[in-house]
C-alpha positions in Angstrom: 116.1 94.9 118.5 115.1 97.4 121.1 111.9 98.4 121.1 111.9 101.7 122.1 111.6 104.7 120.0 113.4 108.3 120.2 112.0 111.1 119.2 114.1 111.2 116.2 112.1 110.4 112.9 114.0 109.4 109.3 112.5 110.1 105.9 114.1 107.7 103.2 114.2 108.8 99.2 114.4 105.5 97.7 115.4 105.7 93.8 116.7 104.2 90.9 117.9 104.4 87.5 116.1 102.6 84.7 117.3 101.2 81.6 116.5 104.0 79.8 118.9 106.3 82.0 115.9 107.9 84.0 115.5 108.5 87.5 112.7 106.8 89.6 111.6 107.2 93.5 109.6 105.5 95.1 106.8 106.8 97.0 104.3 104.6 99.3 100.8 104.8 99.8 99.9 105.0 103.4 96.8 102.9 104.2 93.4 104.5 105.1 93.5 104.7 108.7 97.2 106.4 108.4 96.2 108.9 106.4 96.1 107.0 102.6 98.4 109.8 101.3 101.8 109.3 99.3 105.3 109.4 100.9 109.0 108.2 100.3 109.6 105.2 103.2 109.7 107.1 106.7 109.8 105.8 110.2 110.9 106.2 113.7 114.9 105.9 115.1 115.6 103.5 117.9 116.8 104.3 121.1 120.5 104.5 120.9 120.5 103.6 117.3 122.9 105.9 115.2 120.3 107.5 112.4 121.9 106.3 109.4 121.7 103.1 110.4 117.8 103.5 111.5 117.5 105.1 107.7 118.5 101.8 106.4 116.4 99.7 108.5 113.5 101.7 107.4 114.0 101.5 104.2 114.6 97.6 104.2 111.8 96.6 106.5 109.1 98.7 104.5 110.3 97.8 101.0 112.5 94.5 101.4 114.5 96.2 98.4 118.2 95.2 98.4 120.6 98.8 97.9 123.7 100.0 96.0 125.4 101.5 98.7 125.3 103.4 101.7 122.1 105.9 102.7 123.7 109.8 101.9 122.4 112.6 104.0 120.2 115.2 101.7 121.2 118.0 104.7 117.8 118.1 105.5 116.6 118.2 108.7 112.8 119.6 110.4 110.6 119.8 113.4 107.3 118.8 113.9 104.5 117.7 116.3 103.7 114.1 116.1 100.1 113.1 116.3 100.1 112.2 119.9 101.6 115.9 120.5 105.2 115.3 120.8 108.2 117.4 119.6 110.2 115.1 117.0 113.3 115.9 114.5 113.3 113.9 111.1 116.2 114.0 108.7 116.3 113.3 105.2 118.3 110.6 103.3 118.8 109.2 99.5 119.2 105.7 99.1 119.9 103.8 95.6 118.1 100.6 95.1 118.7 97.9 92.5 117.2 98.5 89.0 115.3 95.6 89.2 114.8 94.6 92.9 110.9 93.6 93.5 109.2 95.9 96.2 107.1 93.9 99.1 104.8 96.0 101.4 103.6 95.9 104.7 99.8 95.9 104.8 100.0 97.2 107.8 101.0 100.5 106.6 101.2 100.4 102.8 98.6 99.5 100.5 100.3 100.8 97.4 103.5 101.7 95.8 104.7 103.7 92.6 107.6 104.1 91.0 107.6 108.1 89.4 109.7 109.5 87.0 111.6 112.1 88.6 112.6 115.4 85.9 112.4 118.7 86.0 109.5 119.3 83.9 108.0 116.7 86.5 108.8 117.7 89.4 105.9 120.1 90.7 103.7 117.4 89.8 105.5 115.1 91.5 105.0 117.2 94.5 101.6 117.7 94.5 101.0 114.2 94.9 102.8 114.4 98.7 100.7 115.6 101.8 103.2 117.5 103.8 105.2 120.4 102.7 108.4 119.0 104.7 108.1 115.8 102.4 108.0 118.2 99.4 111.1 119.9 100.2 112.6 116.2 101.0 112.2 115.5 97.3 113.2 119.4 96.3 116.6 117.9 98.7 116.4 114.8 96.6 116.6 116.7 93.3 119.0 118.8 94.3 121.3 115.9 95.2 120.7 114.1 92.4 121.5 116.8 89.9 124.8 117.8 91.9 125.8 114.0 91.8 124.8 113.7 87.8 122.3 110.2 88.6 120.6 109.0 85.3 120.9 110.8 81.7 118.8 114.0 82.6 116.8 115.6 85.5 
């Protein structure tokens, strides 16, 4: 795999739909020295590497969750400074996993997962647990998406 990153970022809205009919995300707790604050799986595009595809790769190298389908584009899409001063793009993606697939973090940059009912009457909550305002409107995007598509019993 090529080694080299483009400034091109992907954030990755993992979910899935319980028993029950409910819709659950998945949001990872950075560890201390990143930050320790919550956030869907995000992470850097390789050179040359079509962003879907980098979406994916995120997603399954962070979680080691297997996936109903493709990742679908939320048509969301921000700038911001990296930490070591660089302009970068991320875009925002849904992805589906299996009800019951078993999540495995990295240490090395997760030190705790959740999976959160997402609902309406939830959803500002939901929000206040995330850092960034551009992660908060990635899970407005998610909502959004998920309502149009008609995931679950009831958002």
């Amino acid at each position: 795999m090529n080694s080299l990153k483009s400034l091109n970022k992907v954030q990755v809205w993992i979910y899935r739909v319980s028993a029950a009919g409910q819709i659950e995300i998945l949001l990872l707790r950075m560890i201390p020295d990143r930050g320790g604050y919550w956030q869907p799986v995000t992470g850097g595009v390789e050179v040359g590497e079509p962003i879907e595809d980098a979406a994916l790769r995120e997603a399954r190298e962070e979680t080691s969750l297997s996936f109903k389908g493709g990742v679908e584009p939320l048509n969301y899409c921000f700038r911001f400074r990296t930490r070591w001063g660089a302009d970068a793009e991320e875009y925002a993606f849904a992805l589906q996993a299996s009800a019951l697939a078993e999540v495995r973090l990295d240490p090395q940059e997760h030190d705790a997962m959740a999976w959160q009912v997402l609902r309406q009457d939830l959803l500002s909550e939901v929000q206040g647990r995330l850092h960034y305002e551009t992660v908060q409107m990635g899970l407005t995007k998610l909502f959004e998406f998920l309502s149009v598509k008609q995931v679950g019993k009831s958002l």
